[in-house]
C-alpha positions in Angstrom: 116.6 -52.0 -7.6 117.1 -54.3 -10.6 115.9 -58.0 -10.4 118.6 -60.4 -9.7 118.6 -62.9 -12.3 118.2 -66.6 -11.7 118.6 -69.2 -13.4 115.4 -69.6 -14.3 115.3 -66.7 -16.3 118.6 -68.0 -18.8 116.2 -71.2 -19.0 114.0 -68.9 -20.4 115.7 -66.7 -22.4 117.7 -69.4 -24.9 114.2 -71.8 -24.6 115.8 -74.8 -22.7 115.0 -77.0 -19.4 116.3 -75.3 -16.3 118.3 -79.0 -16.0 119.8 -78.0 -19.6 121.6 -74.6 -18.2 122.8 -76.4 -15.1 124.5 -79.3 -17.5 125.9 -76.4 -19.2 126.9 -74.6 -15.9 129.2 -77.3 -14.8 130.3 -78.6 -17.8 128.6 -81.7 -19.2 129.4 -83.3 -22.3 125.7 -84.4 -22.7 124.5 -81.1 -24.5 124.9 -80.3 -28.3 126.8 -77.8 -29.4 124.4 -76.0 -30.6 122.0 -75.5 -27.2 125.5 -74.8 -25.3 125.8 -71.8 -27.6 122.6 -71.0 -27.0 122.8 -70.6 -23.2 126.3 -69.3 -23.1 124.6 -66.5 -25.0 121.8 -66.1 -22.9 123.9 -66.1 -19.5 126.3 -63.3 -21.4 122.7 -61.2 -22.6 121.3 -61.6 -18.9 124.9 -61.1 -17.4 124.2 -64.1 -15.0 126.5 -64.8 -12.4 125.4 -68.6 -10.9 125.8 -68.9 -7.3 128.6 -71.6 -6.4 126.6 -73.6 -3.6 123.9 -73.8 -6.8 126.5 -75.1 -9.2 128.0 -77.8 -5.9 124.2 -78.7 -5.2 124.3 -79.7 -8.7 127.5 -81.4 -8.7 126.9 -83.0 -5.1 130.4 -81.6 -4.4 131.3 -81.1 -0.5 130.7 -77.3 -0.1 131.2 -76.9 3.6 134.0 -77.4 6.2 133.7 -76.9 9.1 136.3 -77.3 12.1 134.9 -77.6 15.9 137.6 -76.5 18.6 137.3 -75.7 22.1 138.1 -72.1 22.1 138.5 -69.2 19.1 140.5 -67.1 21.6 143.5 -69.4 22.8 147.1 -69.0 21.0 147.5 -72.8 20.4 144.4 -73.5 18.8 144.8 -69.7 17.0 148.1 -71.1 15.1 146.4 -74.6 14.2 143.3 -72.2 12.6 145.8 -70.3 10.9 147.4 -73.1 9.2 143.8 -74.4 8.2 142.9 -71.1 7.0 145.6 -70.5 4.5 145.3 -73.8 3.2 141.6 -74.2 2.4 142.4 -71.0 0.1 143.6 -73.7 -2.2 140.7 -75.8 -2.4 136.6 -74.9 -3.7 135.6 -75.1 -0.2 133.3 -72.4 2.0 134.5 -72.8 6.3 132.6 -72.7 9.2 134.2 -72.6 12.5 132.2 -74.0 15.6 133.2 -73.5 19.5 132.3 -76.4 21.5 133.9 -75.0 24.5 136.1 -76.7 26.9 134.0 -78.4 29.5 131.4 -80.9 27.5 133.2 -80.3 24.0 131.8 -83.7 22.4 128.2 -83.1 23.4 128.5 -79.9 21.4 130.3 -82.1 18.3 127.1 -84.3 18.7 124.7 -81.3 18.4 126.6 -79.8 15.4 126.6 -83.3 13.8 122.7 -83.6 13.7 122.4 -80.2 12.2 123.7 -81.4 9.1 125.5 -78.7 8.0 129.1 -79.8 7.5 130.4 -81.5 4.6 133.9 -83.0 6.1 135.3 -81.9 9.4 138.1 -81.1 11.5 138.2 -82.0 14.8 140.8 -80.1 17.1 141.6 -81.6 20.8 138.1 -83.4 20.8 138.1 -86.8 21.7 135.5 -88.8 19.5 133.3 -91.1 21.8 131.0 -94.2 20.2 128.5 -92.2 20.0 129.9 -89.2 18.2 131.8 -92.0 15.7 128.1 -93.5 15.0 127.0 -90.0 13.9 130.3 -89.5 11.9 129.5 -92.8 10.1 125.4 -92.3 9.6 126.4 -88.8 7.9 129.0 -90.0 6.3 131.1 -87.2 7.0 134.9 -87.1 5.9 136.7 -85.9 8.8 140.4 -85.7 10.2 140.9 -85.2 14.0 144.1 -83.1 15.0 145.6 -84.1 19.0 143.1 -87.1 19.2 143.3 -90.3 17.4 140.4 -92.6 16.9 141.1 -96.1 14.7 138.6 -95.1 12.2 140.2 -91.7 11.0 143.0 -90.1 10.0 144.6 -88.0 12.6 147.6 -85.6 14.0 148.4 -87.0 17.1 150.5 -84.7 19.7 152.5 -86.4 21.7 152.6 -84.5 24.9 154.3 -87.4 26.9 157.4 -86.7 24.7 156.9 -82.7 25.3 156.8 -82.7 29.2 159.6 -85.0 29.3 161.8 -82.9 26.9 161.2 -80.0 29.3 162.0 -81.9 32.3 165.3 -83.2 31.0 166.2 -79.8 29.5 165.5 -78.4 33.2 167.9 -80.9 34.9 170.5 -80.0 32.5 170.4 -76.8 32.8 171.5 -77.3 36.3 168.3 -76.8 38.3 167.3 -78.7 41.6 164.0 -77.8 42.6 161.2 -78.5 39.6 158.5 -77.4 39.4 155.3 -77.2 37.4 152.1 -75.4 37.3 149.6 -77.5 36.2 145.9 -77.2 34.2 143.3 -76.9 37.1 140.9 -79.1 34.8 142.2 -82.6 33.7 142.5 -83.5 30.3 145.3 -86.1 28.5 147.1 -83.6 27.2 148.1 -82.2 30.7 148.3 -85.6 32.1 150.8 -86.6 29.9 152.5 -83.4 30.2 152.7 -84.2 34.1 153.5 -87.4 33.4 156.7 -87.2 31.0 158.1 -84.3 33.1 157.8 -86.3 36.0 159.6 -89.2 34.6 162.2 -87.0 33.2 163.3 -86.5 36.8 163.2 -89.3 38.3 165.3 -90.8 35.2 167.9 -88.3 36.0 167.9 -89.2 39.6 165.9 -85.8 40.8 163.6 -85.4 43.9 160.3 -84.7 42.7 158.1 -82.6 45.2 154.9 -82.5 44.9 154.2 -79.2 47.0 156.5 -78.0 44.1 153.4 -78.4 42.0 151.1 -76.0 41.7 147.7 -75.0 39.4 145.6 -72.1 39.3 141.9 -71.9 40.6 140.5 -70.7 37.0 139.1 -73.4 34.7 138.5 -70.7 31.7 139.9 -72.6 29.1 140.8 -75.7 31.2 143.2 -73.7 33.2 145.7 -72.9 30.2 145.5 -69.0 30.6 146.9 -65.7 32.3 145.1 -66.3 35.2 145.4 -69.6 36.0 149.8 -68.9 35.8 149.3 -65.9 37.8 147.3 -67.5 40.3 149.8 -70.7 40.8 152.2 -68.2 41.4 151.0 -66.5 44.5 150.6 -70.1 46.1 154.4 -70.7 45.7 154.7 -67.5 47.2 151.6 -68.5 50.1 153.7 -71.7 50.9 157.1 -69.5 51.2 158.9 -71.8 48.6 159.4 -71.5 45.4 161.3 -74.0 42.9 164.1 -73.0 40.6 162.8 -73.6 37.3 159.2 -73.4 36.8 157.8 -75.6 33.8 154.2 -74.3 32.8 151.8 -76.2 30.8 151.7 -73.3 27.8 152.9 -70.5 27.3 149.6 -68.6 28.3 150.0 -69.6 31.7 153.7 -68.8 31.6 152.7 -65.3 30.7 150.8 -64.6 33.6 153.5 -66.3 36.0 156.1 -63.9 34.6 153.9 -61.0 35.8 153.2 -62.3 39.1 157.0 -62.9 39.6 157.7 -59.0 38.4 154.7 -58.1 40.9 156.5 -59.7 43.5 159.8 -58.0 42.8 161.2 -61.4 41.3 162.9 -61.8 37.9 163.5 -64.3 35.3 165.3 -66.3 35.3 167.7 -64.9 38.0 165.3 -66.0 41.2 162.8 -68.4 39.1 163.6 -69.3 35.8 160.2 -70.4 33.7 159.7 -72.4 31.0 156.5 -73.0 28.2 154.7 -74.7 26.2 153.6 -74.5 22.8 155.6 -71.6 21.3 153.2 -69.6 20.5 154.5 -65.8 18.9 154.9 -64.1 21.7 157.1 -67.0 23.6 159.6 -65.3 21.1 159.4 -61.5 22.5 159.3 -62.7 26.1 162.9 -65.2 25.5 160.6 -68.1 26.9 162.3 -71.0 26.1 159.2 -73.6 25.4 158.5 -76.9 23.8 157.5 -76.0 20.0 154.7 -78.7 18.6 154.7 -77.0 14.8 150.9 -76.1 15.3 151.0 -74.2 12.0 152.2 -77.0 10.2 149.4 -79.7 11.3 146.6 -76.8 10.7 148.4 -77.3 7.3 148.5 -81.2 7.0 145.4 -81.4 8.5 143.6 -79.8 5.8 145.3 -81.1 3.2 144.9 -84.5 4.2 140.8 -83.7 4.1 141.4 -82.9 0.7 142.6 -86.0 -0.2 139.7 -87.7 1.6 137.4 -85.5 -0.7 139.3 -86.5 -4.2 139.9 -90.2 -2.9 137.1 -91.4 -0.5 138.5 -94.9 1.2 141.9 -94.7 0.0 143.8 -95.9 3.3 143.9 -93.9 6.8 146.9 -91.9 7.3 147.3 -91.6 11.4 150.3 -90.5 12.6 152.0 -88.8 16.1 154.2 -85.6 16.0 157.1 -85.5 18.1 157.7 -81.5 19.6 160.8 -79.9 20.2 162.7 -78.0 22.5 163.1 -74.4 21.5 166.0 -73.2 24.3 165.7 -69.3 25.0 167.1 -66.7 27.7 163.9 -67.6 30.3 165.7 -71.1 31.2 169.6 -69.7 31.5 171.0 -71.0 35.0 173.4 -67.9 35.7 173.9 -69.9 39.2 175.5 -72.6 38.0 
């Protein structure tokens, strides 16, 4: 096997400083013609290819991203990775994903912090305590959060408030008298608010709200936003011997698995129960789920580029800002009763 060449050996070969080729490797101006010939010739003899974390050592250039989110295997945070991923294509940028988990997600951002190894940072549905901001600020990270704000960094804020209500008030129109909801076993804002705006919703339109109408799984895999924990919810409505009319889940994960249950019960949708989601994730599409669409894609997008503009223009204003979902109306939500 041949010997890789370093850069120590094009020092070498055209009789200059190793600091001389790595001037002429990213592009100095403080080197004579003359020498730069000389190592361009060199590299081209030796057929050197520098390494790119050598050449941003160098440069003291960010060279790693890295994004910390609560779950890898999730649709919602899948489509916000997606939009990250096809942007950072653009920029000279290497990306390291890290799970925290669900549970203790800001303890993990701590740990990954005092490793070091990130250069800026997103931060996807992770809240950042004082203590997580102090180790932000001593590494001088740049960073951007995505559904979490914080006064000190830019952020995508989702405002799940305006999503639950949408849903409720798109459920009352419809025609629909019993709501209900299957809720995240594990609390978190995002579900709270979800509760909260689909609760007011109903009781601005005059509706009964009933709470044995409100049901959540027993699995807290993922905070309760999966399969199971739809599935689940729906064999306690079926338990009590009640079910509601119009079922509004708190994703479309968990609406998945309540479909099922209902076909496993000989039910459909939305003839006995119609069910609604949240987050329109792809397959939302394929099952007609009508859902509450927060363009996930698009802030993976604006997420990363704003990071981008941190890099190029450290201390050039915050840019915070809250996106307002919308109702995407499909076939699961149709009232054929009314």
């Amino acid at each position: 096997m041949n010997k890789k060449v370093t850069i120590y050996d094009v020092a070498k070969r055209a009789e200059v400083a190793i600091s001389t080729v790595s001037r002429v490797l990213n592009g100095s101006e403080n080197v004579s013609k003359v020498t730069k010939e000389k190592v361009e010739k060199a590299i081209d003899d030796l057929n050197f290819r520098p390494q790119v974390n050598a050449r941003k050592l160098a440069s003291k250039e960010p060279q790693m991203l890295a994004i910390a989110v609560p779950s890898f295997t999730t649709p919602y945070f899948n489509e916000v990775l997606k939009g990250v991923k096809d942007e950072i294509k653009k920029m000279d940028l290497d990306i390291i994903m890290y799970n925290t988990g669900s549970k203790q997600p800001e303890e993990a951002v701590q740990n990954f912090f005092d490793r070091g190894t990130a250069d800026a940072a997103i931060l996807l549905s992770i809240d950042v305590s004082e203590k997580v901001h102090k180790l932000i600020q001593a590494t001088r990270t740049p960073a951007v959060l995505v559904n979490a704000s914080h006064a000190s960094y830019d952020y995508f804020m989702l405002n799940d408030y305006r999503g639950g209500y949408l849903a409720g008030e798109h459920l009352v129109k419809q025609g629909f008298e019993e709501l209900g909801m299957i809720t995240s076993v594990v609390e978190s804002r995002a579900s709270l608010q979800r509760i909260q705006g689909f609760k007011d919703a109903l009781k601005n339109y005059k509706m009964k709200i009933d709470n044995s109408l409100f049901k959540s799984g027993d699995s807290t895999k993922h905070g309760g936003f999966t399969e199971e924990s739809g599935f689940e919810a729906i064999y306690k409505f079926d338990k009590q011997g009640k079910f509601p009319d119009a079922i509004f889940c708190s994703n479309d994960t968990q609406a998945v698995g309540a479909i099922y249950a209902l076909s496993k019960l000989g039910m459909k949708v939305p003839d006995d129960v119609a069910i609604m989601g949240y987050d329109n994730i792809k397959l939302s599409k394929y099952l007609d789920l009508t859902t509450i669409d927060q363009k996930m894609y698009t802030i993976g997008v604006q997420a990363t580029k704003r990071l981008a503009e941190i890099i190029k223009k450290p201390g050039d204003g915050l840019y915070q800002t809250t996106i307002d979902p919308v109702l995407v109306k499909r076939g699961s939500t149709e009232n054929k009763k009314a």
